[in-house]
C-alpha positions as CSV (number, residue, x, y, z in Angstrom):
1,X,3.7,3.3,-12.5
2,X,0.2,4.2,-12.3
3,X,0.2,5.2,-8.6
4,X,2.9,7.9,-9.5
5,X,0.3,10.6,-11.1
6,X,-2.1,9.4,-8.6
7,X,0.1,10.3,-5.9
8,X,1.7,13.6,-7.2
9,X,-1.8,15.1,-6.8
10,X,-2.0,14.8,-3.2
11,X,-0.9,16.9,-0.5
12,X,1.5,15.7,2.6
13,X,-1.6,15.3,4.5
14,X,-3.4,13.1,1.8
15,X,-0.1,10.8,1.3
16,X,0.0,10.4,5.3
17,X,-3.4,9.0,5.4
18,X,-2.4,6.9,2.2
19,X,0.3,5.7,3.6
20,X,-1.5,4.7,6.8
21,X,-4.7,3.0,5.2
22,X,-1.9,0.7,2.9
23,X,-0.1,-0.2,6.2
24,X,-3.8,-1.4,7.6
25,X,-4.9,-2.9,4.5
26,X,-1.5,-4.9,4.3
27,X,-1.3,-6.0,7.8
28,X,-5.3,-6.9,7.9
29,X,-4.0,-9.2,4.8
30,X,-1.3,-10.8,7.1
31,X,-3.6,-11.6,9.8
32,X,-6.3,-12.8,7.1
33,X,-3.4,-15.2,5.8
34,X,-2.6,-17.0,9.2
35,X,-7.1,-17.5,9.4
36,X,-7.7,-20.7,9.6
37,X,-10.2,-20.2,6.6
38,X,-8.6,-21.4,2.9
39,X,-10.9,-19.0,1.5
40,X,-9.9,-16.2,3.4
41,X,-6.1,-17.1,3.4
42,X,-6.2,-17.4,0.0
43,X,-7.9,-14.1,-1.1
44,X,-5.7,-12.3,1.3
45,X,-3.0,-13.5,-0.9
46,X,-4.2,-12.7,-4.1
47,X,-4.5,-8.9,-3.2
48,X,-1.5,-8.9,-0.9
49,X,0.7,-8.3,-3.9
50,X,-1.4,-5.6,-5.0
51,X,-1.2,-3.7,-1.7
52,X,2.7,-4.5,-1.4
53,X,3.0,-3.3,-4.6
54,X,0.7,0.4,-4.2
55,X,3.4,0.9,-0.9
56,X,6.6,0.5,-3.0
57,X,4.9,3.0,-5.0
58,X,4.5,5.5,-2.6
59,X,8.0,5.0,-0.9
60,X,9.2,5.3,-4.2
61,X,7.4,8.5,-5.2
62,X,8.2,10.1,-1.4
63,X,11.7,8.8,-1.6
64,X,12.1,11.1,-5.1
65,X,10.5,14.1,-3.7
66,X,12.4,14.2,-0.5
67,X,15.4,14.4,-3.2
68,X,14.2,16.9,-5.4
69,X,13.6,19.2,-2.2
C-alpha cells in the first residue's frame, strides 16, 4: 500500500483534510456518474476506483493507529 507511508507522515490535522477532500472527490464522482454525459459518466468511473481505493487506505491506516494508541 503506497498510501500507507504517505499517510504516516501527516499530522491529525493533515489526515482530516485528506479524509475530507477523498469524501468530495468520491461523491463529485457519483454525481458525475448519474450526468447525462457518456463522457463524463464514464471517466467518473474510471477514477472512482482509484478514489475508493485511496479511502480504504486511510481507514485502514487510521483504523491501525487508533489500535496501537
Amino acid at each position: 500500500m503506497s498510501g500507507t507511508s504517505e499517510f504516516g507522515k501527516m499530522n491529525e490535522q493533515e489526515l482530516s483534510e485528506h479524509a475530507k477532500f477523498i469524501d468530495s472527490t468520491i461523491a463529485s464522482l457519483l454525481l458525475d456518474l448519474k450526468s447525462g454525459s457518456k463522457v463524463k459518466s464514464n471517466q467518473a468511473s474510471m477514477r472512482l476506483d482509484f478514489w475508493e481505493n485511496k479511502r480504504f487506505e486511510l481507514e485502514t491506516f487510521l483504523r491501525k493507529n487508533h489500535d496501537n494508541s
